[in-house]
N, C-alpha and C positions, 0 to 999 in steps of 0.2 A: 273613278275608273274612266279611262279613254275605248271612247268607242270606233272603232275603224271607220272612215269610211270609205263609201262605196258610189258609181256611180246613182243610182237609185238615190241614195241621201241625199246627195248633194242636190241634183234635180228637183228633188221634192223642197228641199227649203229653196231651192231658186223663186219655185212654184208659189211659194205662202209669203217671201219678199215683194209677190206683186200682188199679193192679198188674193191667190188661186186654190184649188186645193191641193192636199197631199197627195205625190203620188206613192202609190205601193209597189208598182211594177209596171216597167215599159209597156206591158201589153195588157192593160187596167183598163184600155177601154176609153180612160177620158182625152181633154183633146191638149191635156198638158201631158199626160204620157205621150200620147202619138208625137209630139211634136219634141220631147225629149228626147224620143227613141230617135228619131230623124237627126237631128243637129246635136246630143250632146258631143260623141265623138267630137266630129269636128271642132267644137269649141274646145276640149280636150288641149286637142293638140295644138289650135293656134295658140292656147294659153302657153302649153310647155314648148311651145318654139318661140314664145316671147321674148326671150332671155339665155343664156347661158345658164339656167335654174343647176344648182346645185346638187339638187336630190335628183335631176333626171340626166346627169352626165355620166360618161361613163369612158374607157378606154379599150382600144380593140388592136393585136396586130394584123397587119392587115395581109388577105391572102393574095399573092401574084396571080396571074390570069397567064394561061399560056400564049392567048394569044394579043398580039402587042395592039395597041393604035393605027389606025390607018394615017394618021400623019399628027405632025408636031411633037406628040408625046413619043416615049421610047416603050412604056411601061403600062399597064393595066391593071388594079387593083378590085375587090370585090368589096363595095361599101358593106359593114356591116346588117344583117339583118332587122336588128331592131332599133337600127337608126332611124330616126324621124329629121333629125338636122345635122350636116357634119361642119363641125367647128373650127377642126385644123386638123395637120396630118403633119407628123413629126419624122426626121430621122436622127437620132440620137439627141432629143429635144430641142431641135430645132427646126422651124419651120420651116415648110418647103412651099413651091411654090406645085399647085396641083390645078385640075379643072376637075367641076363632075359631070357627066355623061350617063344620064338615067339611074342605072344603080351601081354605077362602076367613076372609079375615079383614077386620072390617067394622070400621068407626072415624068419626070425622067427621073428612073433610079436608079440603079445598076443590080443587078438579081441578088448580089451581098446583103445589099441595106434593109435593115428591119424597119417598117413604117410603123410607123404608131397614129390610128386617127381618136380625135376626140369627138363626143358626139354627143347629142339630147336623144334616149330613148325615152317609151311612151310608160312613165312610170306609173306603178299600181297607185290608186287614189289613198289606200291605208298609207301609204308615205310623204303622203301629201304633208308639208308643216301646214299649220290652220290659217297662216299671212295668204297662201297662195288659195287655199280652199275657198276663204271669202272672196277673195278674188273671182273664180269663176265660177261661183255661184250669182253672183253681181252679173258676170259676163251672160249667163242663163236664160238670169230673168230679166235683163235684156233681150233677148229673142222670145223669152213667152213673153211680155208685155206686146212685142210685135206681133206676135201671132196668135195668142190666144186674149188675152187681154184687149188687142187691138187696137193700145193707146198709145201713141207716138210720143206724145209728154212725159210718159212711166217711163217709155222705151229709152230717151234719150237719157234721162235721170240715171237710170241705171244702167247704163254705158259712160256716164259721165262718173261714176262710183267706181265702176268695173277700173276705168282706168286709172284714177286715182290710186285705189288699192295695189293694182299692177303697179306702178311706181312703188309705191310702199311696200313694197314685196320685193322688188328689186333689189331697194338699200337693204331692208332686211337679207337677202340672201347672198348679197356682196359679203357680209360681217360673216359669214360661217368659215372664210379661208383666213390665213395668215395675210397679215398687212403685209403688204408688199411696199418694201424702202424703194422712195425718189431719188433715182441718184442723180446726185448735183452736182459732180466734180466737173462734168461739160460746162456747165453755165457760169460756176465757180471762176474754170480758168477762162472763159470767153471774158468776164468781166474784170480782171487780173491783168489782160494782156492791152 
């Protein structure tokens, strides 16, 4: 049986990775909760804007803004809400050329064109595949080795893991799409002429 997890888990084994205790709950009092409660977020989310991750992409169309750019742009668009990274912005799947501007992203379209953005939201930890969960459990107990532990040899070891794993989580979550064919007929005829 798979058992979901949950911020709280994942923290807690960060926590016994650098030989700490378990925690129960952010507000437990000890100085591995305090200091999970503080920074897990953030590690969160540097991990799911590490990459393109798979499981936190998602697609949005995007809404017009009434009112336009004060210069360059012609167009204003409203990034989506639970964006945390936006990765492109299509009009009829293909890519345009856009800027972001806080939580808006400005481009030139014409009020016709349907934009399409793609993006990493802040995905629930039960979806986590388990490649990525070790991953930033590694990344964790890197910052309690720093702060609770206190040991800068633990800290870097387990940043040197963290990363490691992050790569290996990569390749892994490259392999979830369709292999995309190299097309060679450019290089074919360059060599031919």
């Amino acid at each position: 049986m798979t058992v979901a997890n949950t911020p709280i888990k994942i923290c807690s084994r960060a926590s016994l990775l650098i030989g700490g205790d378990a925690i129960q709950s952010f507000e437990d009092g000890t100085a591995e909760a305090t200091v999970a409660n503080a920074m897990y977020e953030d590690i969160a989310h540097a991990a799911l804007t590490n990459t393109r991750w798979r499981f936190a992409k998602d697609q949005a169309v995007l809404n017009r803004l009434a009112n336009a750019p004060t210069g360059r742009y012609s167009a204003a668009y409203q990034i989506p809400s639970e964006s945390i990274m936006l990765n492109a912005v299509t009009v009829n799947e293909v890519p345009i050329i856009y800027d972001t501007y806080g939580s808006k992203i400005y481009c030139d379209a014409s009020e016709t064109e349907e934009l399409v953005a793609d993006y990493n939201f802040r995905a629930d930890e039960s979806v986590w595949p388990p490649y990525f969960v070790i991953a930033v459990q590694y990344m964790m107990a890197g910052v309690l080795a720093t702060s609770v532990a206190r040991d800068m040899q633990l800290s870097e070891l387990m940043e040197g893991k963290a990363n490691l794993l992050l790569a290996h989580a990569r390749r892994l979550d490259s392999q979830t799409q369709t292999t995309r064919k190299l097309n060679t007929s450019r290089f074919i005829a360059q060599r031919r002429s």
